[in-house]
Every structure is written in C-alpha cells, then in structure tokens.
N, CA, C and O atoms as a GROMACS GRO file, in nm:
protein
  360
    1UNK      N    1   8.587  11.192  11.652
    1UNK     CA    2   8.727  11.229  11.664
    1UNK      C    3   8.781  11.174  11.796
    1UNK      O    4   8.703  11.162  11.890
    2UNK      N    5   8.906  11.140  11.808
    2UNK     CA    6   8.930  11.089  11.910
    2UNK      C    7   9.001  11.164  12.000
    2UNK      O    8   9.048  11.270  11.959
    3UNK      N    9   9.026  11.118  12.161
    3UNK     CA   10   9.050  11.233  12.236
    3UNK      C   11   9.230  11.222  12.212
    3UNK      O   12   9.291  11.119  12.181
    4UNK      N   13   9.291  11.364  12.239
    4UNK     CA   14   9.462  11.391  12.247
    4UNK      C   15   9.472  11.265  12.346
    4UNK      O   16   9.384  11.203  12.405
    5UNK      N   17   9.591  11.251  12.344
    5UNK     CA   18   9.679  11.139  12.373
    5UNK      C   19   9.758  11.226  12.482
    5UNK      O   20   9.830  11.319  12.445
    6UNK      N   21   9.744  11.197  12.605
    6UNK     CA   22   9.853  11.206  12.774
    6UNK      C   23   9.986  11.241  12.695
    6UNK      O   24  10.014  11.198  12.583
    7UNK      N   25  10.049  11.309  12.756
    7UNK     CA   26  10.197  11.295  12.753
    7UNK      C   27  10.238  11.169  12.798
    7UNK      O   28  10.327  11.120  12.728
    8UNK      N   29  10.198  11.093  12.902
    8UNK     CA   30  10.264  10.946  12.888
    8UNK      C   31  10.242  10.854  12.818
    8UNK      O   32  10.321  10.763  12.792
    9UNK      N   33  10.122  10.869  12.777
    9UNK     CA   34  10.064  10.736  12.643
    9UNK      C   35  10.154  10.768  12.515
    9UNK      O   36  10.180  10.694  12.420
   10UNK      N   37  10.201  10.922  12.544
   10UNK     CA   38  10.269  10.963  12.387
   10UNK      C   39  10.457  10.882  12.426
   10UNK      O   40  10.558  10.848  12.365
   11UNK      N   41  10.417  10.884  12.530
   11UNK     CA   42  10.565  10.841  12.547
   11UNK      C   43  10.574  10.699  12.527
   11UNK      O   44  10.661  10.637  12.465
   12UNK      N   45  10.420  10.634  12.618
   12UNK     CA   46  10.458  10.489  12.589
   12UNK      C   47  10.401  10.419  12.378
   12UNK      O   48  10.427  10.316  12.317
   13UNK      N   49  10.328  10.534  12.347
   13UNK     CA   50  10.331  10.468  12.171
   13UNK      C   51  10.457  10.486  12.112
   13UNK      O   52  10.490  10.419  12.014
   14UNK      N   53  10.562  10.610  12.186
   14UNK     CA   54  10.713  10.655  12.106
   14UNK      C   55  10.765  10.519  12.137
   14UNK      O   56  10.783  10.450  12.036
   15UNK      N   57  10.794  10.459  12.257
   15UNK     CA   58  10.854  10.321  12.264
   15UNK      C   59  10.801  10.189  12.194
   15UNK      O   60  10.856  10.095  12.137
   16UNK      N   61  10.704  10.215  12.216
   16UNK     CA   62  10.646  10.076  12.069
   16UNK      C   63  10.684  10.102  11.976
   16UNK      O   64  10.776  10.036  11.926
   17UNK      N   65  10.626  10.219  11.909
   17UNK     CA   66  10.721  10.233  11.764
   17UNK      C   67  10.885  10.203  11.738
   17UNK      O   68  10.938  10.152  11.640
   18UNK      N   69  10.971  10.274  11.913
   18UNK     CA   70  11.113  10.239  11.856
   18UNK      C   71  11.129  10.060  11.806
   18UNK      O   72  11.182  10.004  11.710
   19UNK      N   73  11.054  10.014  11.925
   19UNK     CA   74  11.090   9.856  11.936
   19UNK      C   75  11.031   9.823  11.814
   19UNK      O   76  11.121   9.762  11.756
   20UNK      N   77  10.965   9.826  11.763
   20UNK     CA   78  10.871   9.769  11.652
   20UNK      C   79  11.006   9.824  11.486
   20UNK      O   80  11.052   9.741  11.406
   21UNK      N   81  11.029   9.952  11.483
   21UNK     CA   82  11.135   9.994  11.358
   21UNK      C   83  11.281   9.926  11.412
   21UNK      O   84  11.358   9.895  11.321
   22UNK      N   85  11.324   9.903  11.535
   22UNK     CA   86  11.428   9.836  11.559
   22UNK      C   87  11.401   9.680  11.563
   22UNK      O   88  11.487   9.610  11.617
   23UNK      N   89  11.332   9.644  11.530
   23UNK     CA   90  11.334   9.501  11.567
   23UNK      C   91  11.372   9.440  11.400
   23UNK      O   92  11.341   9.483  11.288
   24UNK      N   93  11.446   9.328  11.441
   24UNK     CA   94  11.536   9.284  11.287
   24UNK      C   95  11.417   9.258  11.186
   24UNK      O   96  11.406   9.314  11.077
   25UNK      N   97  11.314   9.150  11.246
   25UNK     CA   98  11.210   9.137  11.171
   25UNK      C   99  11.155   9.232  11.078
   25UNK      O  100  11.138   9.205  10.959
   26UNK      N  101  11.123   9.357  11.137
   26UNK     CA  102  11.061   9.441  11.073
   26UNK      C  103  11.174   9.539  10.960
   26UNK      O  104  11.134   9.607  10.865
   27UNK      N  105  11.350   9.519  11.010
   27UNK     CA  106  11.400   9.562  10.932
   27UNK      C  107  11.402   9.479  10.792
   27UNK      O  108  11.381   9.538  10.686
   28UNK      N  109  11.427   9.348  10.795
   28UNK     CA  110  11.424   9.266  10.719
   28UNK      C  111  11.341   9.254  10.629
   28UNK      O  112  11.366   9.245  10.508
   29UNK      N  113  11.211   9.253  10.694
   29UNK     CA  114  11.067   9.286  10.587
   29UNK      C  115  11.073   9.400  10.533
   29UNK      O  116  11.017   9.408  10.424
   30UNK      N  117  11.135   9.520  10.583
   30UNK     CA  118  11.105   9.633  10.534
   30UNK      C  119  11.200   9.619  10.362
   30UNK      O  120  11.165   9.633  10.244
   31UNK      N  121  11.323   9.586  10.427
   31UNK     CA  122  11.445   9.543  10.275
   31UNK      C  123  11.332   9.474  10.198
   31UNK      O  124  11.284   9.522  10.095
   32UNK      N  125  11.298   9.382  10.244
   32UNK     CA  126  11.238   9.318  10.144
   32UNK      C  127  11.138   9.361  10.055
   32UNK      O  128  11.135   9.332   9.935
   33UNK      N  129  11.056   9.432  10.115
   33UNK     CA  130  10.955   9.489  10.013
   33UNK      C  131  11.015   9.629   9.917
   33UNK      O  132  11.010   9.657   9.797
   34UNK      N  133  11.075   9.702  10.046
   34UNK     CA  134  11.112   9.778   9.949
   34UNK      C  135  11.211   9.757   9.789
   34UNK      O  136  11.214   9.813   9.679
   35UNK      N  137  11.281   9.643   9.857
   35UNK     CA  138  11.356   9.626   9.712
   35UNK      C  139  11.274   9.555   9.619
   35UNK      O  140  11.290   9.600   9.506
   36UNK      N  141  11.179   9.444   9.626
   36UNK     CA  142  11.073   9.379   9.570
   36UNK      C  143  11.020   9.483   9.492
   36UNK      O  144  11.019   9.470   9.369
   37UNK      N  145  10.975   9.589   9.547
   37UNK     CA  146  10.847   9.710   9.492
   37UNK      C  147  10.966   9.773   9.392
   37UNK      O  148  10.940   9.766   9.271
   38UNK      N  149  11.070   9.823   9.423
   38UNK     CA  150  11.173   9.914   9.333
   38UNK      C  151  11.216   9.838   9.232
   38UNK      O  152  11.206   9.899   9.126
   39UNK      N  153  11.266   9.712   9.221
   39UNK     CA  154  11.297   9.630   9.118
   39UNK      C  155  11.169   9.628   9.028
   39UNK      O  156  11.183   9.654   8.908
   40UNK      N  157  11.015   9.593   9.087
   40UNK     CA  158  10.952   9.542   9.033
   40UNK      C  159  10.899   9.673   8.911
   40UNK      O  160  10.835   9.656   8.807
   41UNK      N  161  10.948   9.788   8.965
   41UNK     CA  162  10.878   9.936   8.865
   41UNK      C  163  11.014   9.938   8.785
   41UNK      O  164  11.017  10.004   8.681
   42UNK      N  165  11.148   9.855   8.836
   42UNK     CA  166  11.261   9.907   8.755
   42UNK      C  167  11.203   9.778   8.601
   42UNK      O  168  11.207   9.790   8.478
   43UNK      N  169  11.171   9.706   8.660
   43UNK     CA  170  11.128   9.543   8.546
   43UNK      C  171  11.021   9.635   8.465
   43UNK      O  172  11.045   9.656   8.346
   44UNK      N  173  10.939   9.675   8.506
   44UNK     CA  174  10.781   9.681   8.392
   44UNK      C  175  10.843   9.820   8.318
   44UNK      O  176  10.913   9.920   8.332
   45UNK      N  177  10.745   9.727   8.211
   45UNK     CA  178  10.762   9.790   8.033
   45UNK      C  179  10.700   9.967   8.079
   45UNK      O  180  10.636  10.022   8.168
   46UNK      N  181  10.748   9.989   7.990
   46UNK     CA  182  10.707  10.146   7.922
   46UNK      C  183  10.559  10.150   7.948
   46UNK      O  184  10.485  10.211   8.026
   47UNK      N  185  10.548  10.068   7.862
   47UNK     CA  186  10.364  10.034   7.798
   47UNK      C  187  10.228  10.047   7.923
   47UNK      O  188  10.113  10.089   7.913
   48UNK      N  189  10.311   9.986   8.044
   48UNK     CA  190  10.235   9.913   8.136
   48UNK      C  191  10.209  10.056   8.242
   48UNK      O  192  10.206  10.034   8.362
   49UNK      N  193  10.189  10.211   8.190
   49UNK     CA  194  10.180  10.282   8.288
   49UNK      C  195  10.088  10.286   8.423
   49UNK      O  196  10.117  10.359   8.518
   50UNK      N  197   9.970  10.199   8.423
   50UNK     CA  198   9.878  10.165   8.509
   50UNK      C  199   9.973  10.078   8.637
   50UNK      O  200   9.993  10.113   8.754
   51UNK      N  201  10.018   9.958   8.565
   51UNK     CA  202  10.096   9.888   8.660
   51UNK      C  203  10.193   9.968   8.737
   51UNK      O  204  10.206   9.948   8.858
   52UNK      N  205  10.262  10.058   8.673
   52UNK     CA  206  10.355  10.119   8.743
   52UNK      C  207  10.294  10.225   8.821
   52UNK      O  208  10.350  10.266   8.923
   53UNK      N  209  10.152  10.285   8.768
   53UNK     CA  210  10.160  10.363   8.881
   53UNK      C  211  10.123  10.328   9.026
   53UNK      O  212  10.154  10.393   9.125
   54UNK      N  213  10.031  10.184   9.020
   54UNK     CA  214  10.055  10.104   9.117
   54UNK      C  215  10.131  10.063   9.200
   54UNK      O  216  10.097  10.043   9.316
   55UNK      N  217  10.261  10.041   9.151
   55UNK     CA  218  10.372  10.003   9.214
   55UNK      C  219  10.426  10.117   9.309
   55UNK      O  220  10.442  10.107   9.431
   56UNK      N  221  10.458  10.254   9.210
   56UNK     CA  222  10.476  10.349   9.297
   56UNK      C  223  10.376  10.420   9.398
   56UNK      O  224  10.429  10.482   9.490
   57UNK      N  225  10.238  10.418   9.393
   57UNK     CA  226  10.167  10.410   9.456
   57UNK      C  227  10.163  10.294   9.637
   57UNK      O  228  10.096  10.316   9.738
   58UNK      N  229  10.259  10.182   9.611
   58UNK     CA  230  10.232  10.071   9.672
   58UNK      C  231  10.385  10.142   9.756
   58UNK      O  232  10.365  10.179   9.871
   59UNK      N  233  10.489  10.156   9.717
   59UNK     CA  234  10.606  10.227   9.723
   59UNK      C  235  10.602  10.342   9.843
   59UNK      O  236  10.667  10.344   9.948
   60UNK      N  237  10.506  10.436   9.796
   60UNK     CA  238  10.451  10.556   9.860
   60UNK      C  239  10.399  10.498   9.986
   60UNK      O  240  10.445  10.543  10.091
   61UNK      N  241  10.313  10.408   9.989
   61UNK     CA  242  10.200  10.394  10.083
   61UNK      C  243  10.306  10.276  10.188
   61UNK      O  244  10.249  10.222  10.282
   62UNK      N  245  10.396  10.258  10.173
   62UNK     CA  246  10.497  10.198  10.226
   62UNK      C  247  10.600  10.262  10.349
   62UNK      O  248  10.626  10.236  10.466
   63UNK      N  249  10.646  10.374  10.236
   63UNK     CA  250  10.738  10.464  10.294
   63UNK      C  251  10.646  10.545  10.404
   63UNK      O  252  10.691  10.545  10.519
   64UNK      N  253  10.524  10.613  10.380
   64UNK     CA  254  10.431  10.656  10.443
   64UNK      C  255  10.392  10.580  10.596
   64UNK      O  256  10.374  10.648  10.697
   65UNK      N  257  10.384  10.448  10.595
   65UNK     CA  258  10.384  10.382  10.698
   65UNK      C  259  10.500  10.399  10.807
   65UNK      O  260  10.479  10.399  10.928
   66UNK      N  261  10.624  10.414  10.749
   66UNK     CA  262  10.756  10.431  10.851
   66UNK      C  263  10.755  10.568  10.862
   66UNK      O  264  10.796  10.604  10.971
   67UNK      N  265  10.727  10.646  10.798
   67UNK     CA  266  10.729  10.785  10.836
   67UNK      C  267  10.613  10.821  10.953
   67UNK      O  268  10.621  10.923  11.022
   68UNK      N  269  10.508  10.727  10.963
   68UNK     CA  270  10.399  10.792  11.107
   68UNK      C  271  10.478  10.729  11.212
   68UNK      O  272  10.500  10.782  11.321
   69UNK      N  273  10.536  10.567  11.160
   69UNK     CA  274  10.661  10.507  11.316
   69UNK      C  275  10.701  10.628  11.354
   69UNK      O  276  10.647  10.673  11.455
   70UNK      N  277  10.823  10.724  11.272
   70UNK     CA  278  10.929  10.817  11.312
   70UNK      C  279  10.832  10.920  11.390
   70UNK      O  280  10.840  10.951  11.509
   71UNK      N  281  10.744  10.964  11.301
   71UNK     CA  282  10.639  11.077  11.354
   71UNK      C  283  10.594  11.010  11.526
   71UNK      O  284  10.600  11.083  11.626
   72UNK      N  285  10.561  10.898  11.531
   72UNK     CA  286  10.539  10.879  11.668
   72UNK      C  287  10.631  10.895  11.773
   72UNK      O  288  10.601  10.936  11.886
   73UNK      N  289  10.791  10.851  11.720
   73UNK     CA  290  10.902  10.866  11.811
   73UNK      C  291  10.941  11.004  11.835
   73UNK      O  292  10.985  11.050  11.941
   74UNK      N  293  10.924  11.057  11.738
   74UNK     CA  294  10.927  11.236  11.783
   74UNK      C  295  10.849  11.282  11.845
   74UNK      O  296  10.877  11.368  11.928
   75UNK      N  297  10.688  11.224  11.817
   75UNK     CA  298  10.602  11.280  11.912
   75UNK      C  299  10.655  11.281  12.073
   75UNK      O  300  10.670  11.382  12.142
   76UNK      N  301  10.683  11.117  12.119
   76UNK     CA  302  10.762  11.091  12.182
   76UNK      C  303  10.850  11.168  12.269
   76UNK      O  304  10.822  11.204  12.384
   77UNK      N  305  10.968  11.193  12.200
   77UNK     CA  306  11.058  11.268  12.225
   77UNK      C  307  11.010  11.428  12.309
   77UNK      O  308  11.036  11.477  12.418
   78UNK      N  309  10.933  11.466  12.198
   78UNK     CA  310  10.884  11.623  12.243
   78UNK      C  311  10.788  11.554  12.422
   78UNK      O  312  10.818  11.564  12.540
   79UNK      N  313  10.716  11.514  12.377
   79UNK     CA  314  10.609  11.453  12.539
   79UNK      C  315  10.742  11.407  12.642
   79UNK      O  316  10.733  11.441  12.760
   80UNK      N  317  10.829  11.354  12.611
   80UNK     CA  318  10.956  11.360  12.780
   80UNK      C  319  11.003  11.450  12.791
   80UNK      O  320  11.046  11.452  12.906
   81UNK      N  321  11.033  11.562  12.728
   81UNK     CA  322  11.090  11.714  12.736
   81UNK      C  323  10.977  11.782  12.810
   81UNK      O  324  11.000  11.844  12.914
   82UNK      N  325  10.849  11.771  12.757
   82UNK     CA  326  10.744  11.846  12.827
   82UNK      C  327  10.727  11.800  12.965
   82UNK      O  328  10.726  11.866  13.069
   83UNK      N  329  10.708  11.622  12.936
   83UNK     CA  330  10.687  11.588  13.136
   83UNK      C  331  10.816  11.685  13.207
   83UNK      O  332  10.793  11.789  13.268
   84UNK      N  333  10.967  11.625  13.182
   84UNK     CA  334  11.087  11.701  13.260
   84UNK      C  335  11.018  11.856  13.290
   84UNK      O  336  11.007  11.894  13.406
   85UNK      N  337  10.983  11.920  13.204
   85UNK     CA  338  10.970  12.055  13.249
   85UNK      C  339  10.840  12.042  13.356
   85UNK      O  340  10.885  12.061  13.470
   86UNK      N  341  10.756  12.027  13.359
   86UNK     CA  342  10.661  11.964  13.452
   86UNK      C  343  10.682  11.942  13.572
   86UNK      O  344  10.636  11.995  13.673
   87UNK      N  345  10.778  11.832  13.552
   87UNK     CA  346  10.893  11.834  13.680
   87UNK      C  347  10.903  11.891  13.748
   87UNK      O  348  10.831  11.914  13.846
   88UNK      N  349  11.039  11.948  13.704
   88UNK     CA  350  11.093  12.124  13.705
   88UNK      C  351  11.021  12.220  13.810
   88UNK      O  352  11.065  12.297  13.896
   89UNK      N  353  10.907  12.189  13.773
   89UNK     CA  354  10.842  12.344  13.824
   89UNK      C  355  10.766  12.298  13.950
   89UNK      O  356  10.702  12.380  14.015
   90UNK      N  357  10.771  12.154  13.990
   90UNK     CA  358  10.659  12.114  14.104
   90UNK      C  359  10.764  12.129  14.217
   90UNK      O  360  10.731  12.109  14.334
   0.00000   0.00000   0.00000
C-alpha cells in the first residue's frame, strides 16, 4: 500500500491534473473519443449485444478516467484550505 500523500504533493498532483483537463489537446481527444464511442453503440445492431457491451464498458472506463482528474483537483482544493488553516494557527 502506498504511503498518504503531503498536503503539498496533494496540491502539486491538483495542478497537474488542472493543466492536463485544461489543456486543448486533451479536450479535443476527449470530444473525440467520446463521440467516436457514443456514435459507435448508437451504429451497432440489436443483435451485437457483446459488442455493445464493450463499447459501453469502453465509455465507462473513459468517463471514469476524468472523474479521478476532478477527484484529484478537489483533493487539491480541500489540501490548500487545510495548509491556510495551518497557517492560521502558527
């Protein structure tokens, strides 16, 4: 298991993540797959339920990826509220 993460390391992974979900590149790729993956379950047949559950599976494991980004920037967020109070009290 690995050890907790500093309040400043949490602060400096919240800033990678912003730069990394703000950066055009990664918005751009993100459009892209996501609409690729949604078209591609809106295209397949009835028949093909394996394929599709793949797709939404691929969909999931997608969205899942930007949701630990956000989860890191909140982590983030909460770790500069905690240093300030830290602060505060020295």
């Amino acid at each position: 298991m690995t050890e907790p993460l500093s309040l400043e390391a949490q602060v400096e992974r919240a800033e990678a993540a912003r730069q990394i979900i703000q950066a055009q590149l990664f918005q751009d790729t993100w459009a892209e797959m996501e609409t690729a993956i949604v078209d591609k379950i809106a295209q397949c047949p009835l028949e093909a339920e394996f394929l599709r559950t793949r797709l939404c599976m691929a969909l999931g494991t997608l969205r899942t990826f930007r949701q630990v980004l956000e989860s890191h920037m909140e982590t983030g967020k909460m770790a500069v509220m905690q240093l300030g109070r830290k602060e505060g009290f020295r």
